[in-house]
C-alpha positions as CSV (number, residue, x, y, z in Angstrom):
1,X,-117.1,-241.1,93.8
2,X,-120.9,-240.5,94.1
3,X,-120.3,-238.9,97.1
4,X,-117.5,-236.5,96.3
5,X,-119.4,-235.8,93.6
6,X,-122.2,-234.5,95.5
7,X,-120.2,-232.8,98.1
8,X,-118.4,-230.9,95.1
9,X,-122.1,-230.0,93.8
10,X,-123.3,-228.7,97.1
11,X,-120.2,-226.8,97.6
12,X,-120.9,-224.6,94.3
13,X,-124.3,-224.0,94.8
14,X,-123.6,-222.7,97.6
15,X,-120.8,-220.7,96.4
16,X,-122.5,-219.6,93.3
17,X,-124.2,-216.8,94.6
18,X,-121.7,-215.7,97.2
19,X,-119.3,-214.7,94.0
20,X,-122.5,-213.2,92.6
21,X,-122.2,-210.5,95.4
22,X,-120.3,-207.1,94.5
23,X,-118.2,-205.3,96.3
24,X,-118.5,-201.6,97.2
25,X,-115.0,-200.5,96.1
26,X,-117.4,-198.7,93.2
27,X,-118.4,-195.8,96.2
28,X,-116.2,-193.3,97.1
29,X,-116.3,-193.9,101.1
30,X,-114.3,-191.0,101.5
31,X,-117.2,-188.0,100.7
32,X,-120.7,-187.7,101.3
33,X,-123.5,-185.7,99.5
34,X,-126.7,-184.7,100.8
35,X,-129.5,-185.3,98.5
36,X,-133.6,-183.7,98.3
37,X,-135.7,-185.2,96.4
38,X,-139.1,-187.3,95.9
39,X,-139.1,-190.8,95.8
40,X,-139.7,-192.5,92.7
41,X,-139.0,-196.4,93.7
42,X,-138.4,-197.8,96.9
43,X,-136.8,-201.5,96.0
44,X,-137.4,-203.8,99.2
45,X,-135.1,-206.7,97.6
46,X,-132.0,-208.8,98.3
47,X,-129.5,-208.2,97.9
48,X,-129.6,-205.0,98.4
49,X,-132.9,-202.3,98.6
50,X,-132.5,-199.1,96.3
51,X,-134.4,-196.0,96.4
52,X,-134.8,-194.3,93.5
53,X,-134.9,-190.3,94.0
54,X,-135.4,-187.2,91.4
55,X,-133.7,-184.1,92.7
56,X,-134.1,-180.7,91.3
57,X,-131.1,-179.4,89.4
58,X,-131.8,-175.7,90.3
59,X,-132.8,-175.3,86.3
60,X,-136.1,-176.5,86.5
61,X,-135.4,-180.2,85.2
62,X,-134.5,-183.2,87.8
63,X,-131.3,-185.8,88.1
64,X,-132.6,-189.1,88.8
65,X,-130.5,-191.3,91.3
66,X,-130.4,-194.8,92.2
67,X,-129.1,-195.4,95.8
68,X,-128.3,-199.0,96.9
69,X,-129.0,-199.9,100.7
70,X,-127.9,-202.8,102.8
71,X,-129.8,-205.6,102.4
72,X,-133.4,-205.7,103.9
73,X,-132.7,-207.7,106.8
74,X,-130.2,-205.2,108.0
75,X,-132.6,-202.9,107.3
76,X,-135.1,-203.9,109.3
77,X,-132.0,-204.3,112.6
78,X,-131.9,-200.7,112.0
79,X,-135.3,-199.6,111.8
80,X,-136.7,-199.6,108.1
81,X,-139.8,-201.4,107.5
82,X,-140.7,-202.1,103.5
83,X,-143.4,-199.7,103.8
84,X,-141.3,-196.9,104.8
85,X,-140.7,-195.1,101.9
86,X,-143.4,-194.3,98.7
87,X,-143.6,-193.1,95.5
88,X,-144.0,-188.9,96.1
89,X,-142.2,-188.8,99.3
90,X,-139.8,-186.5,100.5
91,X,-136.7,-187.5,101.8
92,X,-132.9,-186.3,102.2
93,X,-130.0,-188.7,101.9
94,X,-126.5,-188.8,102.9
95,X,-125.1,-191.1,100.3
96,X,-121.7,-192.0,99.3
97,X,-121.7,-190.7,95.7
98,X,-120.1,-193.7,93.3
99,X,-116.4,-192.8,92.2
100,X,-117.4,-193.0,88.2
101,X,-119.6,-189.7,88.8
102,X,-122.9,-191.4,87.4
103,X,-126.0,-190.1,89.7
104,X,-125.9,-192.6,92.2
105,X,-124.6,-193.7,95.6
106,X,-124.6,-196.0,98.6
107,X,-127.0,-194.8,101.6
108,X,-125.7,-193.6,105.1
109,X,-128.0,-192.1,106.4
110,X,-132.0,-190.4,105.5
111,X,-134.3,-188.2,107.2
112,X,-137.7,-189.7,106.8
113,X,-141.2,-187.7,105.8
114,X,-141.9,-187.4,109.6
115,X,-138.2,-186.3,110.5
116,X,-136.9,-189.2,111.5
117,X,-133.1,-190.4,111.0
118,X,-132.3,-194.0,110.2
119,X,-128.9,-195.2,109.0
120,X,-127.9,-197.9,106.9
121,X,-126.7,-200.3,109.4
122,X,-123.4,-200.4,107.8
123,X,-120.6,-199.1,109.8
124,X,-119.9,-195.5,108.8
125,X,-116.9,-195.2,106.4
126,X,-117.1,-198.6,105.6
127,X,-114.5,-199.9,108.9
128,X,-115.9,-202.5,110.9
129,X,-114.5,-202.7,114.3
130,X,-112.7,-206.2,114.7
C-alpha cells in the first residue's frame, strides 16, 4: 500500500505542472502583424520568455504589448541568447496577434538591433511535421 502510495504521489508531481502548461488556442495562427517598437522587458523565463514592446500609435502616445516566446531552451536551438534583447532596443516582430484583440501575441519571427532574423523555433503556423 506504501508503495502504491508513493507511486500515485510521484505520478502527480510530475503531472502537476504539465496541466499547469497552456495552450496556444488563445493566438490567432492564422494572421500575422509586424510590430516597431522599443523594448521595455525582455523576460528570459520558463515557461515561456516575453518581450515587452511599446509601439507608437501614430498619435503621439504608445500601445504596450506583451509577446510570449517558446521557452528559453528553444530559444537558445534557435539562436537567442538571454542577453539578446535590452531595455531601449529596437526591434520588429512578426507575432501572432491573440484572437481576444488585447495588445499582445505569440512571436514568429524578429529582426534584431544589428539586422539579424531569428525565429521562434516553433514550426510556422503552428503544424509540426509528423
Amino acid at each position: 500500500m506504501k508503495r502504491v502510495r508513493l507511486v500515485l504521489m510521484s505520478v502527480l508531481a510530475v503531472a502537476g505542472p504539465l496541466l499547469a502548461h497552456h495552450s496556444f488556442s488563445m493566438f490567432d495562427r492564422e494572421h500575422q502583424i509586424t510590430l516597431t517598437g522599443i523594448v521595455t522587458r525582455f523576460e528570459w523565463t520558463n515557461p515561456h520568455a516575453y518581450i515587452e514592446l511599446d509601439v507608437p500609435d501614430g498619435s503621439g502616445g504608445t500601445r504596450h504589448y506583451s509577446i510570449e516566446c517558446a521557452s528559453p531552451n528553444v530559444l537558445t536551438r534557435v539562436g537567442w541568447k538571454y542577453s539578446e534583447l535590452k531595455s531601449g532596443d529596437k526591434v520588429t516582430l512578426l507575432v501572432n496577434p491573440l484572437k481576444s484583440g488585447k495588445l499582445g501575441g505569440m512571436l514568429e519571427r524578429a529582426t534584431l538591433p544589428d539586422g539579424r532574423e531569428l525565429g521562434d523555433g516553433n514550426p510556422p503556423n503552428g503544424k509540426f511535421d509528423r
